[in-house]
C-alpha positions in Angstrom: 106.8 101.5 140.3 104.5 103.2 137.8 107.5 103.4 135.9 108.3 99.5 135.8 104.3 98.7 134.9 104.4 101.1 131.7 107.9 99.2 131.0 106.0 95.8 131.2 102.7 96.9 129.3 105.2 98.4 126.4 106.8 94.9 126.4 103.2 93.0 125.9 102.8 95.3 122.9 105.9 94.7 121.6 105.3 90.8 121.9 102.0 91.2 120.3 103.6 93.6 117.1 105.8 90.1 117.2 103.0 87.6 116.6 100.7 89.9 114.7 100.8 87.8 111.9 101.5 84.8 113.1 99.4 83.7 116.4 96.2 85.0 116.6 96.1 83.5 120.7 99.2 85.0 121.5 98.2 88.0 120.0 95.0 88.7 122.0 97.0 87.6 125.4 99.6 90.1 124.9 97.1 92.9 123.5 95.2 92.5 126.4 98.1 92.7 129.1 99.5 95.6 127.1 95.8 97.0 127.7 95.7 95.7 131.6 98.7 96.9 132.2 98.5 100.4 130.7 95.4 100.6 133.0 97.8 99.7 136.2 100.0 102.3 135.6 97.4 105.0 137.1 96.9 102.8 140.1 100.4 102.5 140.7 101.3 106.8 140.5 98.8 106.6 143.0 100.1 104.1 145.4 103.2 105.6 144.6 103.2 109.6 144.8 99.5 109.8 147.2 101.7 110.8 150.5 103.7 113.5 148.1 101.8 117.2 148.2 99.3 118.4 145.7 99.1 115.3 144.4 95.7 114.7 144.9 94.9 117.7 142.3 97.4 117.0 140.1 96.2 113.1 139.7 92.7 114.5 139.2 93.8 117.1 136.1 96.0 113.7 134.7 93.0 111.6 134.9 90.9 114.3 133.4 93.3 114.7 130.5 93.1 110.8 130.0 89.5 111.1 129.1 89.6 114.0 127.2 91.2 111.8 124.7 89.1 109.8 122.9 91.9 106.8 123.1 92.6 107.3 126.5 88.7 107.5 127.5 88.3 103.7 125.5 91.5 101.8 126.2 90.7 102.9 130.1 87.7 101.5 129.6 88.4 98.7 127.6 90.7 97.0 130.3 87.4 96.7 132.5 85.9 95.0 129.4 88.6 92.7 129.8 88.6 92.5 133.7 84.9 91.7 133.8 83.6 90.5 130.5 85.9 88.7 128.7 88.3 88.6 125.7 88.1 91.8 123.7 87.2 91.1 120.3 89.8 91.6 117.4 89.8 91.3 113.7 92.2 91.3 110.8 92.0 93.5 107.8 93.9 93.0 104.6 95.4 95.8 102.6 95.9 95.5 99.0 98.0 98.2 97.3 99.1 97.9 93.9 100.2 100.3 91.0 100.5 99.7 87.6 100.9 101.5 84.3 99.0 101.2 81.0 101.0 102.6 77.7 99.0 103.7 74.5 101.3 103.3 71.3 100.0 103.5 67.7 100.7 104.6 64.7 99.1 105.3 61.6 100.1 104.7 57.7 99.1 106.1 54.8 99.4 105.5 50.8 99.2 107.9 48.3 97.2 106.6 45.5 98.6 108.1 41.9 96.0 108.9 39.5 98.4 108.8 36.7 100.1 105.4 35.8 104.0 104.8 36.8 104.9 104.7 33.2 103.2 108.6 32.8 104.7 110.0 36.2 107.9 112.0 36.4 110.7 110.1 37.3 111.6 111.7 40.6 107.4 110.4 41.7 108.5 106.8 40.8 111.8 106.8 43.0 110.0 108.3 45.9 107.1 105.5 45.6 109.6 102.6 44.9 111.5 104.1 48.1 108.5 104.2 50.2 107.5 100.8 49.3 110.5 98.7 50.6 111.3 100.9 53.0 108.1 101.0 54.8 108.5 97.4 56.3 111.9 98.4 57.9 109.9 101.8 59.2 107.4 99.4 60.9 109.7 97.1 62.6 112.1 100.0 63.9 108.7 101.6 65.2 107.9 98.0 67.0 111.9 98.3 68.4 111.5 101.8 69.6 107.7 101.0 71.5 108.9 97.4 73.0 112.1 99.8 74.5 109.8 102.3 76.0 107.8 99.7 77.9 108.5 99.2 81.7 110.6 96.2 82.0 109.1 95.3 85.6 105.3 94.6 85.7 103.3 95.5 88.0 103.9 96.3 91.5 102.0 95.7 94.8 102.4 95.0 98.5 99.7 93.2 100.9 99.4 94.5 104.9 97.6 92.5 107.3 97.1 94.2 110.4 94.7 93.4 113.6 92.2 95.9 114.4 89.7 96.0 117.8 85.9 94.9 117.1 84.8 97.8 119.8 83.3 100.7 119.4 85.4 103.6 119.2 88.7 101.5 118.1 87.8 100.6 115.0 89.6 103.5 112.5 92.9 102.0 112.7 95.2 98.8 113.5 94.9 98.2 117.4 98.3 98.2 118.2 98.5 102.0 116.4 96.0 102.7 119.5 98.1 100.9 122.1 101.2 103.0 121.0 99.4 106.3 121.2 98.1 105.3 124.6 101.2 104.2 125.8 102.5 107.9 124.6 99.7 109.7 126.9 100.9 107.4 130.1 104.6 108.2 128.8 103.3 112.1 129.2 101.6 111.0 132.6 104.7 109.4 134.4 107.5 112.0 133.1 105.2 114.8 135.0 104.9 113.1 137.9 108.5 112.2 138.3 109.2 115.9 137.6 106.3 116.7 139.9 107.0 114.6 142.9 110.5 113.2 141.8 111.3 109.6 141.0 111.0 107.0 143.6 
């Protein structure tokens, strides 16, 4: 039985993961079934293991362990929220991760300034001028060639998450359904002992 109702509250999260994005409605129906739910399974080990023997102290440490954790102490108390006020409140948040890279290229050029005339230099002075003159052009474009080549050829890269959180205190840190699967992990922990404990009916 207990078995069954943590089956069931695991598929209300799943449908909610499902329309996360998409239906805000559905989404708060089947977050607060998963929540309901999760609740139920306690309330059915009971019903269903309270003839076995030492159950009684065993359900008391399990339900003491539940509200040692701070997720199990606020979901528990949540699905009363739920029961007797009203629709829990949720709310979306909106990640924005993006990288990018920035690259710094320069260059500097510089001209040797003669103090003697072309006509007084030594011959070997003149070539190496007349050399560096109409070559420097061709220097300045293969320098543009070789920057352009280094440059990422993809821009800049980013993703966007939206994900629903609970507007409770307590539940706030991260997405709800995050708490819902961790919750879901402490009944898991809850059920597997007491089948082991009292053996599955």
């Amino acid at each position: 039985m207990a078995r069954e109702t943590l089956a069931k509250a695991r598929r209300y999260g799943d449908r909610a993961r499902e329309v996360e994005n998409s239906d805000r409605a559905a989404f708060n129906d089947h977050l607060e079934a998963a929540v309901v739910y999760g609740r139920s399974v306690m309330h059915h080990l009971h019903k269903q293991f309270a003839r076995k023997s030492g159950f009684k102290t065993w359900f008391s440490g399990q339900e003491r362990r539940l509200r040692s954790s701070p997720t199990g102490v606020q979901l528990l108390e949540l699905r009363n929220v739920i029961l007797k006020e009203g629709p829990v409140g949720v709310r979306r948040v909106v990640s924005i991760h993006a990288e990018g890279s920035v690259a710094v290229t320069g260059y500097a050029e510089f001209s040797a300034v003669r103090a003697q005339p072309w006509f007084s230099r030594d011959l070997r002075l003149v070539c190496w001028d007349v050399r560096a003159w109409v070559t420097k052009p061709v220097r300045r474009a293969l320098r543009q060639l070789r920057v352009q080549h280094r440059r990422p050829s993809t821009g800049p890269s980013g993703s966007v998450e939206a994900a629903m959180y609970f507007d409770v205190d307590g539940l706030r840190d991260k997405p709800a359904l995050d708490y819902i699967d961790e919750y879901f992990c402490l009944l898991e922990e809850v059920v597997t002992s007491a089948e082991q404990q009292f053996g599955a009916a």
